[in-house]
DOLODREN-754887 format. One line per 8 residues: number of its first residue (from 0); their letters; for each residue x, y, z of C-alpha. Coordinates in steps of 0.02 Angstrom, whole numbers, plus 50000, padded with zeros to 5 digits. Layout:
% DOLODREN-754887
NUM = a = X Y Z; ...
% end
This chain:
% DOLODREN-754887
0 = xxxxxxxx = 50175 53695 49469; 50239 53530 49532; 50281 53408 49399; 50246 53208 49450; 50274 53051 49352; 50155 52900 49415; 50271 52748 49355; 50311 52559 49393
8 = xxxxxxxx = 50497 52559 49429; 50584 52396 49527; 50651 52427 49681; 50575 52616 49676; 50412 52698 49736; 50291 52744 49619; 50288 52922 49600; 50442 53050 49531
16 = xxxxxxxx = 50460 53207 49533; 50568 53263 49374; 50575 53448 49409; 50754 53498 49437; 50748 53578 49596; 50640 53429 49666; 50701 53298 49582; 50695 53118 49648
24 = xxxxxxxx = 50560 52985 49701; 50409 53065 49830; 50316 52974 49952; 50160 52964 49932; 50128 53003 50117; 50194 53180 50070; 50053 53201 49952; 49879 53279 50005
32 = xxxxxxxx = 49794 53123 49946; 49648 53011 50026; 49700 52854 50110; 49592 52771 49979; 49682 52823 49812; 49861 52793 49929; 49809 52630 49959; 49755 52567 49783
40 = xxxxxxxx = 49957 52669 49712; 50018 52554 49855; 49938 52410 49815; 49954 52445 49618; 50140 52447 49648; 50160 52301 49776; 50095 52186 49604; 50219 52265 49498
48 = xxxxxxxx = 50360 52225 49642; 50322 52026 49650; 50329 52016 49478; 50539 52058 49505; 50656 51918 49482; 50789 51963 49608; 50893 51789 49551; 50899 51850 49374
56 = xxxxxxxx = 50836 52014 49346; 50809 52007 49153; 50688 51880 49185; 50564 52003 49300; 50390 52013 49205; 50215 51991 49229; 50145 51813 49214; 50064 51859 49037
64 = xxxxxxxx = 50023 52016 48923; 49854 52021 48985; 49915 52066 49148; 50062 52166 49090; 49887 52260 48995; 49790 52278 49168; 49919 52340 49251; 49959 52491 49115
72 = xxxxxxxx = 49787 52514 49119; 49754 52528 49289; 49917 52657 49299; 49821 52766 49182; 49644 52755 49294; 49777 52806 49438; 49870 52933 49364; 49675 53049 49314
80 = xxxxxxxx = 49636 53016 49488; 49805 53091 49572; 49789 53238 49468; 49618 53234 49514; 49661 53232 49697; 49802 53338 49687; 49736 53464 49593; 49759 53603 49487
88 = xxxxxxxx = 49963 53654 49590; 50012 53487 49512; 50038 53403 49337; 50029 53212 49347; 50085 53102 49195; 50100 52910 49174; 50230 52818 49122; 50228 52644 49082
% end
């Protein structure tokens, strides 16, 4: 069993694994996943990237909660359908 975290991290991909042996960030293109569900993680993480402040980092945020809301939301939606996709070899959690 694989362990993966689904996660918005600056300056990091989206998915870690946490397992000790495999430890460290995955690409996604490593994953037996459709181009459809890679392309909405990719996209899903490209709006969490712009909202980084590279002048002041403290200052990185969405523009308002409601977006800081769709974005956990759509995380979650993301997360069922990796685990979906990956199956049953995998455990897929999100953190937000």
């Amino acid at each position: 069993m694989i362990n993966l975290r689904l996660t918005s991290e600056y300056l990091a991909g989206p998915i870690f694994c946490p397992d000790p042996h495999r430890m460290g960030h995955v690409d996604i293109d490593d994953l037996p996943l459709s181009q459809e569900l890679k392309g909405e993680i990719i996209k899903w993480d490209r709006e969490y990237q712009a909202t980084y402040n590279g002048d002041y980092p403290p200052d990185s945020r969405f523009s308002s909660p409601e977006a800081k809301l769709r974005h956990i939301v759509e995380g979650q939606q993301l997360a069922q359908r990796l685990q979906q996709e990956l199956g049953g070899g995998y455990t897929v959690v999100y953190y937000s």
